[in-house]
C-alpha positions, 0 to 999 in steps of 0.5 A: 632510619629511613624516614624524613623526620625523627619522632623527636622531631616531629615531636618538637614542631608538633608541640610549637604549633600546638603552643601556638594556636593555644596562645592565640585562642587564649588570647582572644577569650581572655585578652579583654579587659574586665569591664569596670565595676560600678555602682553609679547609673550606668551599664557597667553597674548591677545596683539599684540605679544601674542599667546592666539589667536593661543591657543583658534584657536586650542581649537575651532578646538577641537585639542588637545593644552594644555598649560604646567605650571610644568614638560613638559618633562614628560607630554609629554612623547614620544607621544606629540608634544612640543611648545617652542615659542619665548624664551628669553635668557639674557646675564645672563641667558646663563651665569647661563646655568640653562634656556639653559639647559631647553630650551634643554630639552623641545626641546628633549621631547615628540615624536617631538618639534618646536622652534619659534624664538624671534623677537619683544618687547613690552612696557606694557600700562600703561592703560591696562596692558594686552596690549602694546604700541608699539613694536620694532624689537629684535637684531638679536643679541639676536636671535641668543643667542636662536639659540645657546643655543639651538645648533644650529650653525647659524644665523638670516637674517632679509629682506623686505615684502614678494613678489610673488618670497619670498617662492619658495619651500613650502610643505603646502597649503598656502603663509604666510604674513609678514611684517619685515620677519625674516629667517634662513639662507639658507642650516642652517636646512632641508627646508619645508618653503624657498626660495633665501633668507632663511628659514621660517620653517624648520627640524632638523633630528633625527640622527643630535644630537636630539632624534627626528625631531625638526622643526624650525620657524624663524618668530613669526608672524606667530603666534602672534596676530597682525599676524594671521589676515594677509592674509592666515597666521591662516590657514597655521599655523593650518595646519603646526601644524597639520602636524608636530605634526601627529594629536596628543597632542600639548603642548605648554610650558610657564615654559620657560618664568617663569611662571612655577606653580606646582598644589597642590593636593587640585588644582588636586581633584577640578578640573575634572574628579577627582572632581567627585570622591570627590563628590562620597566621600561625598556622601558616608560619607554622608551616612555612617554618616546617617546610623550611627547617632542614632535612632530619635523618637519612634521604629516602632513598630515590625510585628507579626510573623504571621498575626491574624485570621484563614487565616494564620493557613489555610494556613499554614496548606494547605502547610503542606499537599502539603509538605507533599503528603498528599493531596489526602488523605485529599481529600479523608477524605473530599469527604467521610465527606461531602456524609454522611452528605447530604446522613443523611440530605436528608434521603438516605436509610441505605441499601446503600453505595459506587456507589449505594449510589452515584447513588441515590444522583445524581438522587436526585441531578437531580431533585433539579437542581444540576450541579456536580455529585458526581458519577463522582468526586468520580472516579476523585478522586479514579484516584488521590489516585491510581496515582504515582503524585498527582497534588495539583491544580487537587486536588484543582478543586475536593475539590471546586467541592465537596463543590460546589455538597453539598451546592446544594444538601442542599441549591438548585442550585443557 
């Protein structure tokens, strides 16, 4: 057996890179955590009240949404746009201060933020823990404690459906549906969405106590599930967030409701782009392994130096005198050889030599039929031997024209 590698070996390495770069593909579409199930407002929540339909609208549109688990102050850096979506503030939480000082800090991140104020609660199913059973309207009470801890001073009114006179000043294109409208109180913040009654969307400039524009919604149903089948309400939300947040990132926030998750750096390679450079690692170990395993089966056997018979020493040879200038003279030697040994087989007379020679062979050469005269390469070459450059293929064409002119003066033409 010649060959480096035994079929059983390379059999065995085969499989092992194989493994693993399916490992590593593996990893990275299943090496996430599945997201939490939910039946409270969030994104992570396909009830009534979540906002996971919101979140998969703006993914179908091919905006860019993420939802944030870890550090969304600095992942949104001063270019993104931050989502705080119905926060819920208890008794003990403004007590402890921890989660109202977070609720501050997300509203002064990325380059602007929107805060959507609480407004209904919902039992979990006991059938189906993704869904409620039920829902009832929030204290305003505890509206107004999300207004507070955030800073600002102000409170929530709640009225009936909304009419054709509800929303007399609105910046965008379409009328929001509502049922159990919740709003702002008037001249509380900068209206985009209002009317006699109060606020729906709002703004808060930069030079009032925030490092950027701080949009307020006071309804949540706008967002939520069970509100964004209601009239117009999916497109205007679409188009409000496209606004505000200038075409640019979205992150919507869920440290805010406790659902706050640092990755491992295992989480980070398995997921991509990075999955990619684990692949491109393996590959590479792979193949350094291969590379380095030992030898399997018997050496192939080592080539020659140089190839068997003449052809090599020819050839050889012929570079040489190429090298060398020499070949003009050894066309020479060779046109000189080969005229003495026709002129003694065809019995030329002693007496002559050089051009009287040449011309003897050529009449001679007439009569048996042959098609090179020797006369004339003899001048071909004496014009090689007086040229500063001697061209190796001119040189070539004499010397196949020398042989040619011997094997038909000796043989016959053919």
């Amino acid at each position: 057996m010649n060959d480096v590698f035994s079929r059983r070996a390379v059999l065995i390495i085969s499989c092992v890179m194989v493994t693993s770069l399916a490992t590593a593909i593996i990893a990275g579409s299943v090496g996430r955590p599945a997201p939490p199930e939910s039946a409270n407002a969030d994104s992570f929540s396909t009830s009534a009240l979540g906002h996971h339909a919101l979140y998969a609208i703006l993914r179908k549109l091919r905006m860019p949404v993420t939802v944030s688990r870890y550090d969304t102050p600095g992942r949104a850096a001063d270019t993104a746009f931050v989502v705080v979506a119905e926060p819920w503030l208890s008794d003990e939480d403004i007590e402890d201060g921890a989660k109202v000082e977070l609720l501050n800090e997300l509203l002064d991140a990325g380059s602007s933020s929107l805060l959507v104020l609480p407004k209904r609660w919902g039992p979990r199913s006991a059938r189906d823990e993704r869904h409620i059973d039920g829902h009832a309207l929030l204290a305003t009470s505890n509206v107004d404690a999300v207004l507070t801890g955030a800073s600002f001073e102000g409170s929530v009114r709640r009225g009936g459906e909304v009419g054709p006179n509800t929303f007399t000043d609105n910046a965008f294109s379409y009328t929001p549906t509502i049922r159990d409208l919740q709003l702002l109180a008037p001249d509380m913040i900068e209206p985009l969405i209002s009317g006699p009654q109060g606020i729906l969307l709002g703004s808060v400039g930069s030079e009032d106590s925030w490092g950027h524009e701080v949009y307020i919604l006071s309804d949540p149903d706008l967002i939520s599930t069970h509100g964004l089948a209601d009239g117009d309400n999916a497109v205007l939300i679409v188009e409000i967030l496209n606004r505000i947040s200038g075409g640019g990132p979205i992150i919507i926030d869920e440290t805010i409701h406790g659902y706050k998750r640092v990755p491992s750096l295992y989480e980070r390679l398995s997921t991509f782009p990075l999955v990619l450079v684990v692949v491109q690692c393996l590959l590479a170990v792979g193949l350094l392994m291969w590379a380095g395993v030992r030898r399997f089966g018997r050496p192939r056997p080592t080539a020659p130096p140089f190839e068997p018979g003449k052809t090599f020493l020819i050839e050889n040879t012929a570079r040489l005198l190429v090298y060398g200038d020499n070949g003009a003279s050894a066309l020479d030697d060779y046109l000189t050889t080969n005229i003495r040994r026709v002129a003694a087989r065809l019995k030329a007379p002693r007496d002559l030599e050089g051009r009287e020679l040449h011309a003897w062979l050529d009449k001679l050469g007439a009569r048996l039929g042959a098609t090179v005269s020797i006369g004339e390469v003899s001048l071909a070459v004496d014009d090689i031997l007086a040229a500063r450059r001697r061209p190796a293929q001119r040189a070539l064409e004499l010397a196949m024209n020398i042989h040619t002119w011997r094997e038909e003066m000796l043989h016959g033409a053919q």
